[in-house]
DRENMAR-63786 format. One record per residue (C-alpha): residue in three letters; x, y negated, z. Coordinates in steps of 0.001 Angstrom, whole numbers, padded with zeros to 6 digits, always signed. Layout:
N
ALAXYZ;...
This chain:
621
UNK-072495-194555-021275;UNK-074557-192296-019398;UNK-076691-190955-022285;UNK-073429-190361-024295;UNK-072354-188421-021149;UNK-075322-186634-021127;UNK-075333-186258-024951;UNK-071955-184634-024878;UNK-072892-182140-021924;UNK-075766-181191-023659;UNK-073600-180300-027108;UNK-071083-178602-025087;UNK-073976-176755-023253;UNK-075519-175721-026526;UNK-072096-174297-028262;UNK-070583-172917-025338;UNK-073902-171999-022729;UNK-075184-173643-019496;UNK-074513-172259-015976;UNK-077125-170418-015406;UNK-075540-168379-018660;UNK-072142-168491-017915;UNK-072862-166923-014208;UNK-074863-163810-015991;UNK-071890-163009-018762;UNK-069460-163377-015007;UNK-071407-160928-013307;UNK-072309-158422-016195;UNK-068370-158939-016684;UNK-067838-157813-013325;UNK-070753-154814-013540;UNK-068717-153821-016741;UNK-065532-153587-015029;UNK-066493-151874-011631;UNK-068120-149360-013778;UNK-065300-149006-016081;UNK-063414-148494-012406;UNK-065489-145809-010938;UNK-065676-144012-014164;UNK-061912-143613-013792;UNK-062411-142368-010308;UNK-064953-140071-011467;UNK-062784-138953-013851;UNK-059476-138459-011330;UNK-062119-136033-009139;UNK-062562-134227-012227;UNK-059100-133540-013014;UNK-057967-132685-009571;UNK-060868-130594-009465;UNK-059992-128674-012215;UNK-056726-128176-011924;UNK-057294-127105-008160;UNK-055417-129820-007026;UNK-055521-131061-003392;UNK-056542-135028-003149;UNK-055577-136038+000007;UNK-051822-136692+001807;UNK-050835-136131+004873;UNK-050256-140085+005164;UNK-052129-142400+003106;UNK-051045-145930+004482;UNK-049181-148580+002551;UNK-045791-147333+003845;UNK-046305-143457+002960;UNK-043693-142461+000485;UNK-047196-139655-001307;UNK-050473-140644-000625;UNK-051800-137724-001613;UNK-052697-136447-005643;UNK-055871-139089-005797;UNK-054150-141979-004689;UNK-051178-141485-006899;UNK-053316-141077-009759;UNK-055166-144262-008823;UNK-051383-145821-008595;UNK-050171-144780-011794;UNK-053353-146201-013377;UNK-053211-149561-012095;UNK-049304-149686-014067;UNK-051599-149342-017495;UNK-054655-150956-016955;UNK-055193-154568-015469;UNK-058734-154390-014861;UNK-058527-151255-012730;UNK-055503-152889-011180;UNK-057591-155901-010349;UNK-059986-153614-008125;UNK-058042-151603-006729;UNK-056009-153845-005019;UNK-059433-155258-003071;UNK-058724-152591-000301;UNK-061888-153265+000986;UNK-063870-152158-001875;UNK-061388-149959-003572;UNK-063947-146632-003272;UNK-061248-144378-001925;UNK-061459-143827+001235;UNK-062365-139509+002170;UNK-065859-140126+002361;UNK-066110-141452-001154;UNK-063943-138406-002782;UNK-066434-136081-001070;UNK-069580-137725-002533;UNK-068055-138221-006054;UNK-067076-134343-005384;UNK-070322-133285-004656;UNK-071715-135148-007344;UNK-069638-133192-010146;UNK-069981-130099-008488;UNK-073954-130647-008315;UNK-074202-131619-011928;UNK-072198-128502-013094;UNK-074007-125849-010569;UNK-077806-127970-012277;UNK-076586-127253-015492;UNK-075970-123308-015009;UNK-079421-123345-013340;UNK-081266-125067-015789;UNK-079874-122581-018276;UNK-081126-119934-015635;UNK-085253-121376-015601;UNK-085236-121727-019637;UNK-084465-118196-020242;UNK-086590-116829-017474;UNK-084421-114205-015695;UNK-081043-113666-014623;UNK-079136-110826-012893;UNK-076201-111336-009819;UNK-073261-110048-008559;UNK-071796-110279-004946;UNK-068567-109522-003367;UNK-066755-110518-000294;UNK-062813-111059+000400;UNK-061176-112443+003461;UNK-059616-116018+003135;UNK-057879-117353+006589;UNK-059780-115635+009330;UNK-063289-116304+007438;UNK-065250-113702+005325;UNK-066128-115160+002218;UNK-069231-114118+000080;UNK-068469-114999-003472;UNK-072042-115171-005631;UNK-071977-115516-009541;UNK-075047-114499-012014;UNK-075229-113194-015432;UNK-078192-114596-017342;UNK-078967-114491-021827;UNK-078513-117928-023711;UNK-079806-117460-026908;UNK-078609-114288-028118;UNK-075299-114996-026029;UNK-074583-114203-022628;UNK-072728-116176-020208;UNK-071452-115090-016464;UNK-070953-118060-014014;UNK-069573-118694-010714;UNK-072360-120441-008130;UNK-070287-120769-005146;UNK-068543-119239-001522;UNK-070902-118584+001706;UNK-068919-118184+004847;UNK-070522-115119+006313;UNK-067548-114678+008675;UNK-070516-114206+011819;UNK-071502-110413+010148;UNK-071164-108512+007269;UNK-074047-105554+008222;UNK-076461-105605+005018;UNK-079386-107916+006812;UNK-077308-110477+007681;UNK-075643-110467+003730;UNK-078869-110340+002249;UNK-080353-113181+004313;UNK-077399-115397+003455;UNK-077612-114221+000357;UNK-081583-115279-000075;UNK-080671-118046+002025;UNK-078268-119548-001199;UNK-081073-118400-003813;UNK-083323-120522-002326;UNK-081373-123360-001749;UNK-080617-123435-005658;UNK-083798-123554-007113;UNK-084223-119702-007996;UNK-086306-118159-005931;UNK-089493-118020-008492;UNK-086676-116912-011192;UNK-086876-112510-011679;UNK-083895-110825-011036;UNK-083421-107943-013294;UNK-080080-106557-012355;UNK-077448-106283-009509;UNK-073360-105612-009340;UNK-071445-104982-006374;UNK-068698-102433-005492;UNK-069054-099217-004115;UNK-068709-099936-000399;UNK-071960-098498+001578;UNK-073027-101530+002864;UNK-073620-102954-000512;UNK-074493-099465-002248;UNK-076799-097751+000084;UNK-079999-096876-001454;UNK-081734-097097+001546;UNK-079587-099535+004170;UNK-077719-101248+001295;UNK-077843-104752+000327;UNK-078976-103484-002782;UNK-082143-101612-001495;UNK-083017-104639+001113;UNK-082909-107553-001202;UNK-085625-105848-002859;UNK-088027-105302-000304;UNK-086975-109018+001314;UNK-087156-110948-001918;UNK-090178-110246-003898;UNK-087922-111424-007275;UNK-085679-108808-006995;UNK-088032-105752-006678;UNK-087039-105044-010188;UNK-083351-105369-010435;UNK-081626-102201-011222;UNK-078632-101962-009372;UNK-075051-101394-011064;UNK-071876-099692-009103;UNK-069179-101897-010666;UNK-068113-100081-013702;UNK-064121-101555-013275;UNK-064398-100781-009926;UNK-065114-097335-010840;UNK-062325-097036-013377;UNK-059774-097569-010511;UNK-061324-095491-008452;UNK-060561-092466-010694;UNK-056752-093781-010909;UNK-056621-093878-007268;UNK-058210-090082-007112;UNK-055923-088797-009313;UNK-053375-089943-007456;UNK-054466-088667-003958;UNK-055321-085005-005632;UNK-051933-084888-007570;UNK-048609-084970-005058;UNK-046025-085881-007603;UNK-047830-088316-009593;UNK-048266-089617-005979;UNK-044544-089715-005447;UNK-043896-091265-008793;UNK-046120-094930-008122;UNK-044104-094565-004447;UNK-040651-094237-006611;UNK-042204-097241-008401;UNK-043156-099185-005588;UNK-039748-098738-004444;UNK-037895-100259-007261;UNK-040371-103368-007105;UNK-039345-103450-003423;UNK-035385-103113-003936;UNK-035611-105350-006918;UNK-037502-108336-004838;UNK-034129-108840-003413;UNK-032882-112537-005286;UNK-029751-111174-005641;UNK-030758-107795-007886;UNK-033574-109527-009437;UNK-030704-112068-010711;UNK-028380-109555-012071;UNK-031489-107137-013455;UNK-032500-110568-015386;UNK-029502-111598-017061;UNK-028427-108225-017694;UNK-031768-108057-019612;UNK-030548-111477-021460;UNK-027425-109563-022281;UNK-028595-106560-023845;UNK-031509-108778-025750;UNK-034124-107395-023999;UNK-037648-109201-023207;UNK-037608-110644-019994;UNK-039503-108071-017927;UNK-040380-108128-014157;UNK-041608-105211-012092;UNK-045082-105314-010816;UNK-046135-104327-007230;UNK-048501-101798-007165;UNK-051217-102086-005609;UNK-055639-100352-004725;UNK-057068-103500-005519;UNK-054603-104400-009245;UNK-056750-102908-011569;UNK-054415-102557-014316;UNK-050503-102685-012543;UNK-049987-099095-012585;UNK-049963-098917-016164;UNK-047691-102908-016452;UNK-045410-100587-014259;UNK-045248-097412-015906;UNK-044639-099672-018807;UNK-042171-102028-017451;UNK-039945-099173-016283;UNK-039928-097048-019658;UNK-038659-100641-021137;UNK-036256-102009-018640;UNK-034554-098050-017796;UNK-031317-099048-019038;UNK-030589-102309-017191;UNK-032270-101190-014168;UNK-030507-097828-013697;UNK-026622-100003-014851;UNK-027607-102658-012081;UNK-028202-099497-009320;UNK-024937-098122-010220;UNK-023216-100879-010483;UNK-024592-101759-006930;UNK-023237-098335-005717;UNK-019771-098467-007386;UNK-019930-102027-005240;UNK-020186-100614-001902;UNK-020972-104245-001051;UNK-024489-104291-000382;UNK-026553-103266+003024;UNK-028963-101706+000948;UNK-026451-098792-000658;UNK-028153-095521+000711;UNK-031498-097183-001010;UNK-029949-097339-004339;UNK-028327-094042-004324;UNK-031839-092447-003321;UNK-033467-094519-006455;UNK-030911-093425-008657;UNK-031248-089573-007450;UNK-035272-089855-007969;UNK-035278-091743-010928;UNK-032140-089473-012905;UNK-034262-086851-012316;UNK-036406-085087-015003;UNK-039285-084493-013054;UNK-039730-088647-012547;UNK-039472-089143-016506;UNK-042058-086404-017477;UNK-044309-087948-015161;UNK-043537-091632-016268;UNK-044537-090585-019628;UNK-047347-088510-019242;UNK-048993-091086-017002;UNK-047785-093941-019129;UNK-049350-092393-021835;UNK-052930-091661-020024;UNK-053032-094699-018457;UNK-052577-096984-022030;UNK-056162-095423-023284;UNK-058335-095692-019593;UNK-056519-099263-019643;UNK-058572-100269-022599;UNK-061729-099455-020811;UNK-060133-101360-017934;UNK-060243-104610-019773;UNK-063485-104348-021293;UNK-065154-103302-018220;UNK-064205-106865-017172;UNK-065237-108959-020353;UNK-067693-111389-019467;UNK-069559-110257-022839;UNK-069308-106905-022065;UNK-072872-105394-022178;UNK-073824-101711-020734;UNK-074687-100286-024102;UNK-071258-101264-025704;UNK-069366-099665-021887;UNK-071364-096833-022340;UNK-070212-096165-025862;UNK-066610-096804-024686;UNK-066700-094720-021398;UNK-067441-091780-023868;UNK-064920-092874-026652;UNK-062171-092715-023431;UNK-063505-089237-022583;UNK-063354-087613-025952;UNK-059997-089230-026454;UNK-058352-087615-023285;UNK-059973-084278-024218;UNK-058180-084731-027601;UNK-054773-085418-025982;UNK-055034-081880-024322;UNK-053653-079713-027531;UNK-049980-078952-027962;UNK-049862-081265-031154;UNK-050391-084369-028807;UNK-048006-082851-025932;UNK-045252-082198-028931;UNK-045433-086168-029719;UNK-045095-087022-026480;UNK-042428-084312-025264;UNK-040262-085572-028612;UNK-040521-089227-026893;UNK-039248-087552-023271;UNK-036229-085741-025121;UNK-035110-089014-026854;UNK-035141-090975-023971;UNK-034030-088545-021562;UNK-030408-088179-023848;UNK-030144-092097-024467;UNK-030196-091787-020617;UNK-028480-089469-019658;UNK-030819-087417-017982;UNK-030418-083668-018035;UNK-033766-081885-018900;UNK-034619-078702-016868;UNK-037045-076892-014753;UNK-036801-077473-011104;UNK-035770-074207-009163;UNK-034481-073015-012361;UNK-030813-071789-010640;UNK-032729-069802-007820;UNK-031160-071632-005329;UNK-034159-072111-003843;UNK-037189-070038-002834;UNK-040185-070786-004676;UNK-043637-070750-002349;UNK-045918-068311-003590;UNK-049428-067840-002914;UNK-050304-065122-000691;UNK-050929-061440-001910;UNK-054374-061068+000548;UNK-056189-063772-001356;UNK-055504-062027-004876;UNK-058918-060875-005723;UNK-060258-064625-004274;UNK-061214-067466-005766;UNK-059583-070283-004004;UNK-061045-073760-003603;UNK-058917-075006-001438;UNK-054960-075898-002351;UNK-052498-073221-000762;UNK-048641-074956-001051;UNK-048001-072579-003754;UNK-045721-073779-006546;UNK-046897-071289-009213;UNK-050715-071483-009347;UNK-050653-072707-013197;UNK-048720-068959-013644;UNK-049170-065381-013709;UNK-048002-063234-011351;UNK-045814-061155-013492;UNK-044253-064950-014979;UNK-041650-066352-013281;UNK-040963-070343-013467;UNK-037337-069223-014887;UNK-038975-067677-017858;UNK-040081-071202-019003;UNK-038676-073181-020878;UNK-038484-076594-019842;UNK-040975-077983-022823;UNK-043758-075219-021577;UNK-043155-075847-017932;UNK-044073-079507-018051;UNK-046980-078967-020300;UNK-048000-076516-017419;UNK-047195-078112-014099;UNK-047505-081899-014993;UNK-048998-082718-018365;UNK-052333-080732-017749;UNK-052871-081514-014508;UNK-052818-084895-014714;UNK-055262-084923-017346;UNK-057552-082600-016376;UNK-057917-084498-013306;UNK-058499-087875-015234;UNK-061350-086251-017459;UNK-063125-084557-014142;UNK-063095-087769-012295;UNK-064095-089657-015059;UNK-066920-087036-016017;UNK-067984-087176-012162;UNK-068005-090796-011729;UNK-069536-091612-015131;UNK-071943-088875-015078;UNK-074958-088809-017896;UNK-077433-089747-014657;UNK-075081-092842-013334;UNK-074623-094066-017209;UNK-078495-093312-017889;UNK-079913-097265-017925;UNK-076467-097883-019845;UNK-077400-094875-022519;UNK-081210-096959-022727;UNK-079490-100192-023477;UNK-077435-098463-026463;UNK-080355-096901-027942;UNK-082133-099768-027116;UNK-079731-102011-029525;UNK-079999-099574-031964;UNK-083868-100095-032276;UNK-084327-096482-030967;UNK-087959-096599-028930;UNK-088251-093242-027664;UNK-084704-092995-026485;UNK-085559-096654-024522;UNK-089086-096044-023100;UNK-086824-095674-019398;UNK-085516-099506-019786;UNK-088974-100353-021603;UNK-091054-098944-019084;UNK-088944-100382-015840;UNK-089579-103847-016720;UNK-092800-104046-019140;UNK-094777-105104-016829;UNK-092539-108070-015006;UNK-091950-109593-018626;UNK-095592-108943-020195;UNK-094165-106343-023132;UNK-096510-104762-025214;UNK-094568-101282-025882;UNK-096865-100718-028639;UNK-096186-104022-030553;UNK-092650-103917-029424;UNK-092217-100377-031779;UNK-093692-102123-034360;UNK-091395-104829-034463;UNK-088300-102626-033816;UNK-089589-100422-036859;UNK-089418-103834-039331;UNK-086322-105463-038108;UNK-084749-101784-038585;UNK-085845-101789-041754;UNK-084765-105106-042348;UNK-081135-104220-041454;UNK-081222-100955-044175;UNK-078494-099690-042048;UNK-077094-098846-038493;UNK-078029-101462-036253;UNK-075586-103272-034114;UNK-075925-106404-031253;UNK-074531-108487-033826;UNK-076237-107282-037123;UNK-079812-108145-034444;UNK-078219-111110-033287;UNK-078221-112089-037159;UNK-081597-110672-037971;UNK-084050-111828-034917;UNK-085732-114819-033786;UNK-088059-115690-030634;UNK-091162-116459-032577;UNK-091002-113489-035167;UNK-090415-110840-032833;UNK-091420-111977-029065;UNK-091487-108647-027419;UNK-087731-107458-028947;UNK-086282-110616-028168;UNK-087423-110481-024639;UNK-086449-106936-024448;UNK-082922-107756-026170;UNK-082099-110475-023758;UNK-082825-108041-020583;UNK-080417-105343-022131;UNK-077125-107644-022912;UNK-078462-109407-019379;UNK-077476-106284-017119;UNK-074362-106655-015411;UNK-071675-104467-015999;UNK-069102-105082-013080;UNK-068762-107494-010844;UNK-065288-108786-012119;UNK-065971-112300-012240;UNK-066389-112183-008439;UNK-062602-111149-008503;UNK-062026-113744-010357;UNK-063534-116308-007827;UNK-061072-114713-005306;UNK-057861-115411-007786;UNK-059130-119089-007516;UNK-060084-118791-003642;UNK-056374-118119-002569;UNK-055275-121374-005060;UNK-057673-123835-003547;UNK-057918-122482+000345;UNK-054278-122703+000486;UNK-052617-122760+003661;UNK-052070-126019+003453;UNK-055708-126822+003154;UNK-057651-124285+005199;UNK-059018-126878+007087;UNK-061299-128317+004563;UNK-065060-127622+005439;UNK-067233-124951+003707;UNK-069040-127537+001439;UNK-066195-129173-000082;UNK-064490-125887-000576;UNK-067092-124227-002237;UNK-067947-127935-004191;UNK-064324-127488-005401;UNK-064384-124233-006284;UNK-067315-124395-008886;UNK-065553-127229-010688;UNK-062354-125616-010879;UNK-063738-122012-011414;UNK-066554-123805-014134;UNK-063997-126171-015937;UNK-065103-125218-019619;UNK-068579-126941-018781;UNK-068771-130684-020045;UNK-069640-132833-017306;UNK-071379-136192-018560;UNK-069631-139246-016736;UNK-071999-141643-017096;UNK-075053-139168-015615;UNK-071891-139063-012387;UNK-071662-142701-012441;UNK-075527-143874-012344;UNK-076075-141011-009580;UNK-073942-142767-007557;UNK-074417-146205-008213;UNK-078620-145288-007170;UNK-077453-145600-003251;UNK-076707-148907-001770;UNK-072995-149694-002680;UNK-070980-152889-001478;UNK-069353-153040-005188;UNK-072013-154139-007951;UNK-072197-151358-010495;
């Protein structure tokens, strides 16, 4: 009986395994599933990450009614899946307590900011940009880099230093080193730098531009870049400052965003717009730092004229609102003849230098291709100034002025009231400064009544305005500002000579041999049996065939152009450091912000898992 016994064990052992066996497939069971578990964790972190999410509730007991976005998740989870379910309900090694959510954040956020940087040591050189914006009582420095991937060139975000203690140019700099070294790329050359124009950033010999230079020996090459979209606004800004009534149109403007904020109008300006089939358009606030919302509201205005001026009227004829006196002084400005001639004219400037606008703040925008379009923008203004171009536009004024209602005339035309003139004793003068005279664009003999109405706006609006666009954009895109940018587009179009500048700056930091680089610029222009272009060379070139050009390639499309992907940071800064969550520490905030600002790179799971599974865990993984 007891060998039979024994017999049958020992069958049942064979065909179904002893317990040494059984207790191995239990446990890898049980690695299987906790991995499975923290791999949907991992996964949670990434999504809330992403999406800028917060994790955490203000109570995250058992009686809470929201336990906060990670906890949730985890709950609707356990619904769908029993094996997660069977974890998570061991409270004690659940894995979600805070201290857990920060590791698994840090991990993702590591792996993400290791890839960029890896990408950063293959290629051998990179160039940054820096800007700083103010986020509940802290100064934040936001730092992202530009570096060549291939032939293709990516612009990243690296992450937010609190620099709240000082913002002179040493202390910047030495946070700014400080973060460089920290992240691995402090052997790496930097060839190129981006910030705005501010003097503490641009100063060639106080600047944060100048001192990073002389403190880090990496950057002693890096040509430094004024932010090219910064510079675009700057010469819509000027142009409004040095032009009164283009000035007092954007204030007109800013006033109907202002009455139109009301719930009430913005209701009524909204379905009226339903009624009359219109788009559904809203009013943008203008503001210094918007690069491109006087143009939406030049736009938004010509479109919307109709419904916004019935709604005003309709609010008048009320006589129910607070805010009547503000509508009848909207109406009176924006009835008059003087606000549509300047709502067009500008409207119609502002729709070419907005092109350059958005380019300027491409991430594959390179300084050859803005150089090329800085002048395009130029030579189109100066082709708007001819009375064939003013006709166009004047026939679009006249059409809309009489579907409106809106008389056309000359202001002063009746005499009723004196027009300034400029005095007599400065006659044979030439005046630099302005005088308050309203005739300066006349002749002394020409009165403003002997104009007609299409000649006077030519005069007194349409010329000005773009005369002072094409100055400012001549004086702050000058031939010596836009010189490295001029190298870079000859440099794509194989052109040696009119490169040598760019060659010659950096030959000796990348080991370029300018004599074997013409050589190889000659035969891959002959190779191309035509104009060359970044893509046609993208096609053409490889790293082994021509080493010097490739090199010398990658540095060009490598130079920043503006420093817009910093403003970007700041869009994402104001989601994530809410005022709910201002409390969160520097680390996790700036952990966050990389994997919400950095969402398009892949992040592998499994590397996430078995980095955290290395340190001592209660739960077998």
């Amino acid at each position: 009986m007891t060998a039979n016994l024994r017999w049958s064990a020992y069958k049942n052992s064979v065909k179904n395994g002893d317990v040494i066996a059984k207790m191995s497939t239990a446990l890898q069971k049980e690695i299987q599933t906790n991995r499975m578990y923290i791999k949907c964790l991992i996964d949670i972190v990434l999504y809330l990450g992403r999406q800028g999410i917060a994790f955490r509730g203000h109570h995250e007991d058992e009686t809470s009614v929201n336990k906060g976005n990670f906890k949730e998740m985890c709950e609707f989870l356990l619904k769908h899946y029993p094996d997660f379910c069977n974890v998570y309900k061991n409270t004690l090694l659940n894995h979600t307590s805070w201290s857990i959510q920060n590791e698994l954040i840090e991990t993702c956020a590591a792996n993400v900011k290791s890839t960029i940087i890896q990408k950063i040591i293959d290629c051998g050189m990179f160039s940054i940009s820096c800007d700083e914006a103010r986020s509940h009582k802290q100064e934040q420095l936001s730092i992202c880099v530009r570096y060549p991937h291939g032939m293709d060139i990516y612009e990243r975000f690296l992450g937010f230093v609190d620099v709240s203690e000082k913002q002179t140019a040493d202390a910047l700099v030495l946070k700014l080193v400080e973060f460089l070294n920290a992240s691995k790329l402090d052997k790496i050359p930097i060839i190129g730098q981006a910030y705005d124009g501010a003097n503490v950033m641009s100063g060639h010999i106080g600047g944060v531009q100048a001192k990073l230079k002389i403190v880090h020996p990496p950057a002693k090459c890096a040509v430094y870049v004024h932010c090219m979209a910064h510079k675009i606004n700057l010469v819509v800004i000027d142009m409004c400052k040095h032009l009164k009534d283009a000035r007092n149109l954007f204030n007109a403007l800013e006033a109907l965003y202002v009455h139109f904020s009301h719930p009430t109008r913005n209701g009524k300006l909204t379905d009226l717009q339903f009624k009359l089939n219109m788009k559904k358009t809203t009013l943008s606030q203008l503001s210094d730092t918007r690069w491109i919302c006087r143009f939406k509201s030049c736009d938004a205005v010509i479109k919307n004229f109709n419904a916004i001026a019935k709604v005003l009227n309709d609010e008048i004829d009320d006589q129910q609102s607070k805010c009547v006196a503000q509508a009848i002084g909207i109406v009176s400005t924006i009835s008059n003849f003087k606000f549509v001639a300047y709502l067009f004219i500008l409207h119609d400037i502002l729709k070419v230098v907005n092109i350059l606008s958005i380019q300027l703040q491409s991430k594959s925008a390179t300084l050859g291709n803005s150089a090329n379009l800085i002048k395009g923008v130029i030579d189109t203004l100066k082709s708007y100034r001819s009375s064939i171009h003013y006709s166009e536009l004047w026939e679009k004024m006249v059409v809309f002025s009489k579907e409106n209602g809106i008389e056309i005339n000359v202001p002063f035309q009746d005499g009723s009231k004196r027009q300034r003139r400029e005095s007599t004793n400065l006659k044979n003068y030439v005046v630099m400064s302005s005088t308050s005279a309203e005739n300066n664009h006349q002749s002394d003999n020409t009165s403003t009544t002997t104009l007609e109405p299409k000649e006077y706006w030519k005069i007194h609006a349409f010329y000005p305005v773009i005369d002072t666009i094409i100055c400012q954009m001549k004086e702050r895109f000058s031939e010596e500002s836009i010189q490295i940018a001029t190298c870079v587009d000859n440099l794509l179009k194989l052109d040696f000579e009119g490169s040598s500048l760019l060659i010659n700056h950096y030959k000796n930091l990348f080991e370029v041999i300018p004599h074997d680089l013409k050589c190889e610029m000659t035969v891959l222009k002959n190779m191309i049996k035509g104009v060359p272009s970044y893509l046609t060379i993208k096609e053409k070139i490889s790293k082994d065939t021509f080493p010097n050009l490739f090199k010398m390639i990658q540095l060009a499309i490598t130079l920043p152009v503006s420093s817009a992907t910093c403003e970007r940071s700041f869009s994402a800064m104001r989601r994530i450091n809410n005022y709910l969550r201002f409390t969160m520490s520097q680390e996790r905030f700036s952990k966050l912000a990389i994997l919400n600002i950095e969402r398009d790179i892949i992040v592998d799971t499994e590397i996430i898992l078995n980095t955290f599974a290395n340190k001592n865990r209660k739960i077998r993984i």
